[in-house]
C-alpha positions in Angstrom: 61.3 120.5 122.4 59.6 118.3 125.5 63.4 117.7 126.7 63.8 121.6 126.9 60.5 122.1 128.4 61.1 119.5 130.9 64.3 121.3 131.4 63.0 124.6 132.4 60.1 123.3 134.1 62.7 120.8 136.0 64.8 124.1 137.2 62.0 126.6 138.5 63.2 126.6 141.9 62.8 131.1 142.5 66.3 132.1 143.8 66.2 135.2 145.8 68.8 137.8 146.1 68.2 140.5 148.7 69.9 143.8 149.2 70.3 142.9 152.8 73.0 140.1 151.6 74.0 141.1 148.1 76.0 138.0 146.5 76.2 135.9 143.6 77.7 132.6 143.7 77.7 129.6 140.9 74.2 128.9 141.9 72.8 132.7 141.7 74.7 132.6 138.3 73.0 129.7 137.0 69.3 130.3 137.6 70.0 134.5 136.1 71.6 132.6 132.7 68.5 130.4 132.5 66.6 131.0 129.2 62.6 130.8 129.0 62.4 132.4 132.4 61.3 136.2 134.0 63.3 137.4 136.8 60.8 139.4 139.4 63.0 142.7 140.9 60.8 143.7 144.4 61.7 147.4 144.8 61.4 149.0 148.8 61.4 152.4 149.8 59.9 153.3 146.7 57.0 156.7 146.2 54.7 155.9 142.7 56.1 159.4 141.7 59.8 158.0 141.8 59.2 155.3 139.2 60.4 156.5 136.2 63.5 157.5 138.0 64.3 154.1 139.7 63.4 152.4 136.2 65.8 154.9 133.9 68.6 154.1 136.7 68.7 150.4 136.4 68.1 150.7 132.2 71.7 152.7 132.5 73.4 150.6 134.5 72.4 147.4 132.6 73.5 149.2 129.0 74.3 148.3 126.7 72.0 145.2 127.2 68.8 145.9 126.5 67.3 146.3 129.7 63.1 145.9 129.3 60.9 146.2 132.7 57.7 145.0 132.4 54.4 144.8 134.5 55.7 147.0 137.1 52.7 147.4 139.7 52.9 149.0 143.4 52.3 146.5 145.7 52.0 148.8 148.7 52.3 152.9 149.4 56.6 152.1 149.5 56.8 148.6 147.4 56.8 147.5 143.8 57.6 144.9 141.7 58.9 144.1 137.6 59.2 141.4 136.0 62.5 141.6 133.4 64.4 139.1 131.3 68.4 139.6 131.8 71.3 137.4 131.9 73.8 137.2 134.5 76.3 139.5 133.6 73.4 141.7 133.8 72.7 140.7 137.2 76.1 140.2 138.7 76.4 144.3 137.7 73.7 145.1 139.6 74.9 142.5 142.9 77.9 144.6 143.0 76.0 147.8 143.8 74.2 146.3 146.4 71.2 146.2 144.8 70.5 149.9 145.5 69.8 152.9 144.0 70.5 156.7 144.8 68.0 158.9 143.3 68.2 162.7 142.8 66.5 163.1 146.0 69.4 161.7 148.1 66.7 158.7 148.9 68.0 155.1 148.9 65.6 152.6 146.7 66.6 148.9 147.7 65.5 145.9 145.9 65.5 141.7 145.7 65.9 139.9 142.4 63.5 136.5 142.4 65.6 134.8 139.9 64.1 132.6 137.8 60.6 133.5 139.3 58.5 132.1 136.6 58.7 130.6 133.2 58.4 132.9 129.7 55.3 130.3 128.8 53.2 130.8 131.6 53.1 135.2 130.9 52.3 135.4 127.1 54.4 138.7 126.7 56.9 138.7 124.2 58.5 142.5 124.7 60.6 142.8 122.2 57.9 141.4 119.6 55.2 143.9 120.9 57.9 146.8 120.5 58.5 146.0 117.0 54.6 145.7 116.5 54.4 149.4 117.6 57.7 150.8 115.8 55.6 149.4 112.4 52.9 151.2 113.0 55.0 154.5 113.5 56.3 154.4 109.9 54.2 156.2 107.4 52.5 154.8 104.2 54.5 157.0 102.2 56.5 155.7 99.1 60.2 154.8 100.2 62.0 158.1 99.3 59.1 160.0 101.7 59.0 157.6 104.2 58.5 158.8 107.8 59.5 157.4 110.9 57.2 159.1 113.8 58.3 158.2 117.5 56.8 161.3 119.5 55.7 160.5 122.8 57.1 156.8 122.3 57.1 156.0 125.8 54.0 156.7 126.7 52.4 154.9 123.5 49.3 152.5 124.7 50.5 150.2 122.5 53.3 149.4 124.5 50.9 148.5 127.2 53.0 147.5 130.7 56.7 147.4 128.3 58.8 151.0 129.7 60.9 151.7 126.8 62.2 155.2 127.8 63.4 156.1 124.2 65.3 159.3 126.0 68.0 156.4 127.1 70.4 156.2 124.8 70.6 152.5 125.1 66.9 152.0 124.3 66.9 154.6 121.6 70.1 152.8 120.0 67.9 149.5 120.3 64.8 151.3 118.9 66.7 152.5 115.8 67.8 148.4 115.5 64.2 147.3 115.6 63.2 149.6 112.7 66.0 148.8 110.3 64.3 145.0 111.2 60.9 146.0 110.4 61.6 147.4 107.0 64.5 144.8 106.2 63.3 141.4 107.8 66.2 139.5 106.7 68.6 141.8 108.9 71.6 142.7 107.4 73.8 145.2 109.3 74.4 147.2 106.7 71.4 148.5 105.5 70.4 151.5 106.0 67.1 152.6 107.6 65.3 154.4 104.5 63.4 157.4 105.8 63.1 160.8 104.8 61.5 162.4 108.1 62.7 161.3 111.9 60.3 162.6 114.6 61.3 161.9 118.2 59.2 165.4 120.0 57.8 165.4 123.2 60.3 162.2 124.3 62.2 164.1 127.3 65.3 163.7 125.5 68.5 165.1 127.4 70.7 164.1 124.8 70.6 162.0 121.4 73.2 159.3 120.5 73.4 156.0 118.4 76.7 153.4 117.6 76.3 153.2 114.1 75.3 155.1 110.7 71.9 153.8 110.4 70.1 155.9 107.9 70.1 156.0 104.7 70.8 159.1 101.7 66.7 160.5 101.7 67.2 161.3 105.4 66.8 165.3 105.4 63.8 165.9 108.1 64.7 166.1 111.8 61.7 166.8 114.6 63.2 167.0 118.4 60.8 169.3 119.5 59.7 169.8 123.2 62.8 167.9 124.6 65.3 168.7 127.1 68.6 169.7 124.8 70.6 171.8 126.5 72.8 172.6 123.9 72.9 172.0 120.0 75.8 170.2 120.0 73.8 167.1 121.3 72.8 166.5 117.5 75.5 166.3 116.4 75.4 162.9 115.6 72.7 164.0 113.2 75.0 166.5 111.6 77.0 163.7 109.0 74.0 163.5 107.5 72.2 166.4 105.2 69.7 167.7 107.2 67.6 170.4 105.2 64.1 170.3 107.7 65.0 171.2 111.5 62.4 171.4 114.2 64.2 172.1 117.4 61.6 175.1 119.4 60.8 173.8 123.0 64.6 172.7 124.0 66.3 174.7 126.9 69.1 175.8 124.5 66.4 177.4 121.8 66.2 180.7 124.2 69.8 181.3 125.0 70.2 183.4 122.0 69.8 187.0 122.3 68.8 187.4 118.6 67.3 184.7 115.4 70.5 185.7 113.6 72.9 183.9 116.6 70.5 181.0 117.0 70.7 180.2 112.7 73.7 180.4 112.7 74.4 178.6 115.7 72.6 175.6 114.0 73.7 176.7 110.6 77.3 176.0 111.8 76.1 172.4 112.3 73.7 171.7 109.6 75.2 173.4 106.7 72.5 172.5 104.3 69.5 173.2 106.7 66.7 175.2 104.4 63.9 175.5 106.6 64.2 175.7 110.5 61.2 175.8 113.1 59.5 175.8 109.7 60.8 179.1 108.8 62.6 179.4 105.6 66.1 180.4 106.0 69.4 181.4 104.1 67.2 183.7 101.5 67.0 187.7 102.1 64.6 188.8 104.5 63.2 191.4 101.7 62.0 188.3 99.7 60.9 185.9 102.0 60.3 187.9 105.6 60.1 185.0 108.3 57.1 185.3 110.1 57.4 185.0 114.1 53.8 183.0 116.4 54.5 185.9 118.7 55.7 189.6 118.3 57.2 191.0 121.6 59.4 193.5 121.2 60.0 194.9 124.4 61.9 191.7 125.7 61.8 193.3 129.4 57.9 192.8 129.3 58.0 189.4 127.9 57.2 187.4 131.4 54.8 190.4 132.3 52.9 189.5 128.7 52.7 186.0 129.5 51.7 185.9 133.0 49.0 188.6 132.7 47.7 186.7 129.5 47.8 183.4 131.0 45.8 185.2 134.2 43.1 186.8 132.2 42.0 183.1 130.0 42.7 181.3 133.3 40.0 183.6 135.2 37.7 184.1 131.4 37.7 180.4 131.3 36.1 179.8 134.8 32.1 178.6 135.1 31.6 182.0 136.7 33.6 185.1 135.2 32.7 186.8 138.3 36.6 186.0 139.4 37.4 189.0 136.5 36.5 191.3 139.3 39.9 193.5 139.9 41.4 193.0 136.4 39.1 195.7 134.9 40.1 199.7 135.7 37.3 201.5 137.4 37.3 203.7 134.2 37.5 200.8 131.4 35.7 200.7 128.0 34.6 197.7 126.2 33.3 196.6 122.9 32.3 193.8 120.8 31.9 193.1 117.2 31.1 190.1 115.8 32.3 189.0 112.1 30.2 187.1 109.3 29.9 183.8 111.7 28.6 181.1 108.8 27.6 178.5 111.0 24.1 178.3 112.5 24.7 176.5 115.6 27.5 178.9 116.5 24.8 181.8 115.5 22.6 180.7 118.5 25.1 180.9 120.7 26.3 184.1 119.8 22.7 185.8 119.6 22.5 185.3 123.5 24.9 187.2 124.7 27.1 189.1 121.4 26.4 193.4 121.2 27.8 194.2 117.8 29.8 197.2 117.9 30.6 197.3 114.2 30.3 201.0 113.6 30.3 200.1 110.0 27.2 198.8 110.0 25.2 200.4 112.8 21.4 201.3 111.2 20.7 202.6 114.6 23.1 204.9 115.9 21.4 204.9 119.2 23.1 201.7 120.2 26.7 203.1 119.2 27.1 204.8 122.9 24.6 201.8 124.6 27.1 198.8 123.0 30.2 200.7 124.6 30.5 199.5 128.1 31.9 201.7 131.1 33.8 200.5 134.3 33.8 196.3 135.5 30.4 196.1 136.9 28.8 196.5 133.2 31.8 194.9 131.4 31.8 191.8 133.8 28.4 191.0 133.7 28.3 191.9 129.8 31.1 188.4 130.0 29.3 186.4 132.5 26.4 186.3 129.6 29.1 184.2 127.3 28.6 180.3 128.4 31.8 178.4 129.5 34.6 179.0 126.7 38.2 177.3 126.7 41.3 178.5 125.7 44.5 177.2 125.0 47.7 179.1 125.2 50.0 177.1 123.0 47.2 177.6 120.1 47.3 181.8 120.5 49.5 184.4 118.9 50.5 187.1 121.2 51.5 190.7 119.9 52.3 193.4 121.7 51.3 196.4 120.2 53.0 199.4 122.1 55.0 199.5 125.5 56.0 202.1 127.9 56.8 201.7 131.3 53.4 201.9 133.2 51.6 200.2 129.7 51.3 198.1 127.2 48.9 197.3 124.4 48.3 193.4 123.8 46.6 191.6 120.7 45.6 188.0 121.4 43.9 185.9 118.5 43.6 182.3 118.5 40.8 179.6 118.2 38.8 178.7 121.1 36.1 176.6 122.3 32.3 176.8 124.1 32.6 174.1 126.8 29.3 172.5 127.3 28.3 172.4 123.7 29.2 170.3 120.9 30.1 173.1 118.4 33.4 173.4 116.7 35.9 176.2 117.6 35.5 179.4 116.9 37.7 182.5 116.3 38.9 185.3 118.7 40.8 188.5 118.3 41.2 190.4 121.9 42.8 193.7 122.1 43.4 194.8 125.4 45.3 197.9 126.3 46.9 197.3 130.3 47.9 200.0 132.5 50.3 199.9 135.7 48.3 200.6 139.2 49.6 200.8 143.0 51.2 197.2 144.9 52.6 196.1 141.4 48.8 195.6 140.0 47.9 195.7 136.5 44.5 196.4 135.2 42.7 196.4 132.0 41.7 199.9 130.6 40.2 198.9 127.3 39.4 195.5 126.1 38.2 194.7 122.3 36.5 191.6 121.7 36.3 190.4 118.2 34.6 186.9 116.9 34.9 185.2 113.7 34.8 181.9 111.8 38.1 179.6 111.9 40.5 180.6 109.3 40.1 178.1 106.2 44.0 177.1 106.5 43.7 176.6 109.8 45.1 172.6 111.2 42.2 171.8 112.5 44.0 168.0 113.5 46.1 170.4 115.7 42.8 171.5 117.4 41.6 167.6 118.6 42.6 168.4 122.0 40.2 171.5 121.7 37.4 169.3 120.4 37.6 166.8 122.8 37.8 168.8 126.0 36.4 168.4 129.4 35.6 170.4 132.2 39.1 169.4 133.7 41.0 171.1 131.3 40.6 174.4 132.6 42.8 175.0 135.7 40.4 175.8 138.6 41.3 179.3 140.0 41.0 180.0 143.5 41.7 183.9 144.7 43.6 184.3 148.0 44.5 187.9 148.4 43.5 191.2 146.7 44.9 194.3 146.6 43.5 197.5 148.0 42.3 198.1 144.4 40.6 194.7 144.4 38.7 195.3 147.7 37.6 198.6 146.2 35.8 197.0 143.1 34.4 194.3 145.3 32.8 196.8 147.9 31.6 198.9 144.6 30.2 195.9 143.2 28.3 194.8 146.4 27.1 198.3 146.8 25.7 197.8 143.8 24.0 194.8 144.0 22.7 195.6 147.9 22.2 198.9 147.8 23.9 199.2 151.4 26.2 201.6 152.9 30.1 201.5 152.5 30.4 200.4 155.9 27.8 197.5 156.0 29.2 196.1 152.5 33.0 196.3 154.3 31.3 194.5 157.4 29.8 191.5 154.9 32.8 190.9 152.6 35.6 191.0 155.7 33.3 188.2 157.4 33.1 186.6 154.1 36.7 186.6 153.5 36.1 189.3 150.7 34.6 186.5 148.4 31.3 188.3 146.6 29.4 185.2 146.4 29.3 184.2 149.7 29.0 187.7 151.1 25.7 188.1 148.6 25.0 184.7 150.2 24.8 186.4 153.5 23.2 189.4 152.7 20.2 187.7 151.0 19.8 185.1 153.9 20.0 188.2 156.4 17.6 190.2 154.5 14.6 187.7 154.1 14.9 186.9 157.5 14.5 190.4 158.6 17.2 191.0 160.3 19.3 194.1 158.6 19.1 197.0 160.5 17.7 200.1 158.6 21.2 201.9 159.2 22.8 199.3 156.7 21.0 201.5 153.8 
């Protein structure tokens, strides 16, 4: 073991190759087939945002050797560095590309390899140990027939610390699938099989999916490639040998190229013959038994980006500190109403007592507040909202059905879970039913919104709803207004007039100077009025 040592130690003398003079003689060749050493790649002409890009390059060019970067680190605003172990028929592929790369950009990233820049003993990193370590701890505890294999996001696992391991590389994924037949047979023998029931690789960036050999075993029935980049379904295909009864697939590019469900089962169907239950929706059964149930209800397909922007709109502006930014999405002639169901928790209670007006007309003592609870045009509807503290919503949590369409309406029903910021309560229940009308310059406004608020359903996941629970004020995207319509202005000179009390022409005067934002025109209009100086004609 000294002799070895002494060995290495003997031959550290860093070799460089630069992409200025790309070459590999017998002495590059013999420092890159060194063992016990890391190899340091310098990278120029390289932006932080392209590193992924430059780092998936050189992992395909190197396959099928297992290519693992490690410790990248920007040295500069245009210069990084890796350290990687490789041999040299690793390296002599990469000398005869001149040690550049052509991203999708059209820019040129050039680098040097240090060969033999330091030895393995003097970094403690083993990568291919530490990869293992985490592949372990993705297998479930489940009894061998159930077992899971869960690789989502595998990537970006901390675990991994300063080891890339883009799994969406068919090379590493190949390799990945290698290390877990090693984890739960550690005296390898090729042909065992990898015994897991469920495979989850979501939210990987996967393009496309493909490994050498038939790796897993007879229990393998559960696939899970959500949120990936599949263009098409014949990328699983390699899955397809195998009796895949569980499919997950929503989130892929090629899910909405169907017109109808029907096409896109048996599109998948045709590959999966035995599939049972897809985007967990039970299939091959008659719909009279079991009906499949659909997140979202849009019928009117025309409407469908309309729906989604204007909801995304409305909970991007309702989830602001300061719901004043509603102004403009509320008809001068809206209604509103509340109700409030049988809320069970007491910290959620005083919340709700601060601001809620219970419009349930089933259990009104006092008639008297029927009419008063039943708000009429923006002013008295936005500040009824700008009583509710801070909430946050999340689209992928709501379910979004439209109720009726025509060709200047539509009715909308949003219900979901959501979440009081700046409290430490746990999420609460909304239904919102709000029915939208068509006004001039391609505007949309709300005619009649009902609010509804409730406990959590008792089936509901609430481990789907940590992100919700462990929220901060950067989650909610900060909305800036830039332009209104004529209708806009209109609601914003009626609300100042409001507020102020002045003419038409003096609130025009103050929101034009004040770029037609109402706080800093009431800003200017309180600061001009203590100090006296509003003329009586502004009134």
């Amino acid at each position: 073991m000294e002799t070895e040592t002494n060995i290495v130690n003997q031959f550290i003398r860093p070799i460089r190759l630069t992409y200025k003079n790309p070459c590999f003689t017998q002495i590059e060749a013999e420092a890159s087939n060194q063992i016990n050493v890391w190899h340091k790649f310098i990278l120029f002409n390289i932006d932080k945002e392209d590193k992924n890009i430059v780092l998936d390059n050189l992992i395909e060019t190197c396959a099928p050797i297992f290519f693992i970067p490690v410790m990248f680190k920007m040295e500069s605003e245009n210069k990084a560095t890796f350290l990687t172990i490789c041999r040299s028929n690793t390296i002599q592929k990469l000398v005869n590309q001149k040690l550049q790369i052509k991203i999708s950009t059209g820019k040129l990233i050039y680098y040097d390899i240090v060969l033999s820049f330091i030895a393995c003993k003097d970094i403690e990193l083993n990568p291919q140990q530490i990869i293992t370590n985490v592949i372990r701890l993705c297998f479930g505890r489940e009894p061998i027939s159930k077992k899971s294999l869960n690789l989502e996001n595998f990537t970006h696992n901390k675990l991994l610390g300063s080891i890339y391991c883009p799994i969406h590389i068919s090379s590493v994924f190949d390799a990945i699938l290698r290390f877990s037949r090693s984890v739960v047979t550690p005296n390898y023998i090729r042909d065992v099989k990898l015994p897991v029931r469920d495979l989850i690789l979501r939210n990987n960036n996967m393009e496309s999916i493909a490994f050498t050999e038939k790796v897993f075993g007879f229990h393998f029935s559960k696939l899970d490639v959500r949120n990936n980049k599949l263009a098409d379904i014949n990328l699983l295909r390699p899955f397809s040998e195998y009796k895949i009864t569980e499919l997950w697939l929503d989130g892929n590019p090629f899910c909405s190229k169907y017109e109808s469900s029907k096409d896109y089962i048996n599109a998948v169907k045709s590959l999966f013959p035995h599939l049972q239950v897809l985007d967990g929706h039970i299939i091959g059964v008659e719909q009279r038994i079991i009906p499949i149930h659909n997140k979202h209800f849009i019928n009117d397909k025309i409407k469908l980006n309309l729906i989604k922007q204007f909801v995304e709109h409305f909970f991007t502006c309702y989830d602001q500190n300061d719901r004043i930014v509603l102004n403009g999405l509320y008809d001068t002639g809206a209604l509103f109403s509340m109700t409030v169901g049988p809320i069970s928790d007491n910290s959620h209670k005083q919340i709700i007592k601060y601001f809620a007006t219970n419009r349930n007309l089933l259990k009104f003592v006092d008639y008297a507040k029927c009419a008063e609870f039943l708000l009429f045009g923006p002013e008295k509807i936005i500040s009824a909202l700008r009583r509710e503290p801070p909430t946050l919503h999340k689209l992928k949590y709501l379910d979004i059905d439209l109720l009726y369409s025509t060709n200047n309406s539509f009715a909308v029903s949003v219900q979901g879970p959501f979440l009081y910021r700046k409290t430490n309560v746990s999420p609460l229940w909304f239904q919102r039913t709000l029915i939208v009308v068509a006004k001039e310059d391609n505007e949309f406004c709300i005619i009649n919104d009902q609010y509804h608020l409730d406990n959590c359903p008792t089936n509901l996941n609430n481990v789907d709803l940590n992100e919700l629970k462990t929220i901060t004020d950067k989650s909610v995207p900060l909305f800036n207004p830039t332009s209104f319509s004529m209708a806009e202005k209109y609601q914003l000179l009626r609300l100042l007039q409001e507020l102020t009390t002045m003419n038409t022409e003096f609130c025009n005067k103050f929101l034009r100077e004040a770029n037609w934002d109402i706080r800093q025109a009431i800003k200017t209009f309180m600061q001009t009025y203590v100090n006296n100086k509003l003329p009586s004609e502004a009134f």
